[in-house]
N, C-alpha and C positions, 0 to 999 in steps of 0.2 A: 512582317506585321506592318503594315498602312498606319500612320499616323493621324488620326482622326482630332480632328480641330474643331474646340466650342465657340469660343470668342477672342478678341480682341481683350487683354487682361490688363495690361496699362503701356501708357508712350513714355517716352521722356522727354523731354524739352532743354536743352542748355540755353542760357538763358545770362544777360545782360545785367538788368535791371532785375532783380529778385521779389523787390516790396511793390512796382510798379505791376508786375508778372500776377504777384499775388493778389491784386488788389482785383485785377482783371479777370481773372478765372474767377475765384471768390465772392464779389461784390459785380460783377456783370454777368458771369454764367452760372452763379450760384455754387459753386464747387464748395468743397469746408476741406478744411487741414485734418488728413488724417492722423499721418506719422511727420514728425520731426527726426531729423538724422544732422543735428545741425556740425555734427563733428566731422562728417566728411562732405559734406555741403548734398543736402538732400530733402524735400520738402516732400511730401503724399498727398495730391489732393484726391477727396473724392469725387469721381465725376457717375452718378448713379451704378453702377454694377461694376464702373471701369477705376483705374487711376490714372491719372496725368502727373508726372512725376518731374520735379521743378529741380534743376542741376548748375544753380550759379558757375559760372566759367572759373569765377572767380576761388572754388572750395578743392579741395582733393578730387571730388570724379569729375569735377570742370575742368581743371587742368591738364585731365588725360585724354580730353574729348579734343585738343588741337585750338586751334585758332578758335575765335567769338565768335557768331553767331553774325552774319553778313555773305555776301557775294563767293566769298572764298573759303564762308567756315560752315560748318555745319549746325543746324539747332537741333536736329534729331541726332538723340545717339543711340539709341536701337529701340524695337517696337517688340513685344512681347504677346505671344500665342498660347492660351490656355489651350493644353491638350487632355486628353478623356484618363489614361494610364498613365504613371511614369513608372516606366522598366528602361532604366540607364542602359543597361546593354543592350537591349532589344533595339531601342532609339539610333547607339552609336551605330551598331549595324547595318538598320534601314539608310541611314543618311550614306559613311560609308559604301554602299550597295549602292549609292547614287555620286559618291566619287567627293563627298561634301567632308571639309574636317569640322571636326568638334572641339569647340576647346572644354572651357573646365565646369565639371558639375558641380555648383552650389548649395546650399540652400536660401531661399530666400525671401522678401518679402513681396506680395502679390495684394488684386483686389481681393481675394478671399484669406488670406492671411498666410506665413512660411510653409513652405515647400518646395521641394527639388527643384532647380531649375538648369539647363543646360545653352552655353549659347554657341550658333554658328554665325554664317555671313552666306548671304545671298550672291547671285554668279557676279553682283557690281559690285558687293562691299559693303551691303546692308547691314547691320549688326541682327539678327532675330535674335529674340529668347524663346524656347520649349519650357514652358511652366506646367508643371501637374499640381496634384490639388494641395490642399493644406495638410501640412503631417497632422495626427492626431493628436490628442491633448498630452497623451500618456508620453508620446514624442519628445512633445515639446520640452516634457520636465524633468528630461534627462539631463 
């Protein structure tokens, strides 16, 4: 089964400066705060259909991303791909079948709100995420 890709569903950003970050997406590119995750260092903005996902170095998923955000560190730490289905095993397969590992299937937050999501790394070391859509209500309120 070919893996059929909608859009670009949100980036992340590691980040420095946090209020400086926010100030600039927000009050220069118009963005607004979706979600707060202020417990493990995590802000949501919304960027019209997308998210930009703001990752203080300084919080829990900052500190598992390496080094700050300069010459030798990275400020992306993985770019995330809305796909059409999610069938975990069908995915593990296809990728597999192209020699790619997968790590762990979560669920999680997205521009369109929780759902499956699975991540690997590209042949340099890229982090992707594979996002399907949002579980259903009845889902959720389990």
């Amino acid at each position: 089964m070919p893996i059929k890709l909608l859009r670009l569903d949100h980036l992340v950003l590691r980040v420095i400066d946090l209020d400086t970050m926010l100030r600039f997406y927000c009050e220069v590119l118009g963005c607004s705060v979706e979600k707060r995750q202020d417990s493990i260092g995590l802000v949501q903005l919304r960027a019209g259909d997308s998210l930009i996902d703001l990752v203080p170095v300084s919080g829990q998923l900052g500190r598992a991303g390496g080094a700050a955000p300069g010459r030798e560190g990275r400020n992306l730490d993985h770019f995330c791909l809305r796909i059409e289905a999610f069938d975990e095993a069908a995915i593990r397969a296809e990728l597999a079948r192209h020699g790619v590992k997968v790590g762990e299937f979560g669920s999680r937050n997205g521009a369109e709100g929780e759902g499956p999501s699975i991540y690997l790394e590209d042949p340099e070391g890229n982090v992707v995420e594979l996002k399907g859509p949002p579980w259903s209500a009845e889902r959720l309120g389990d």
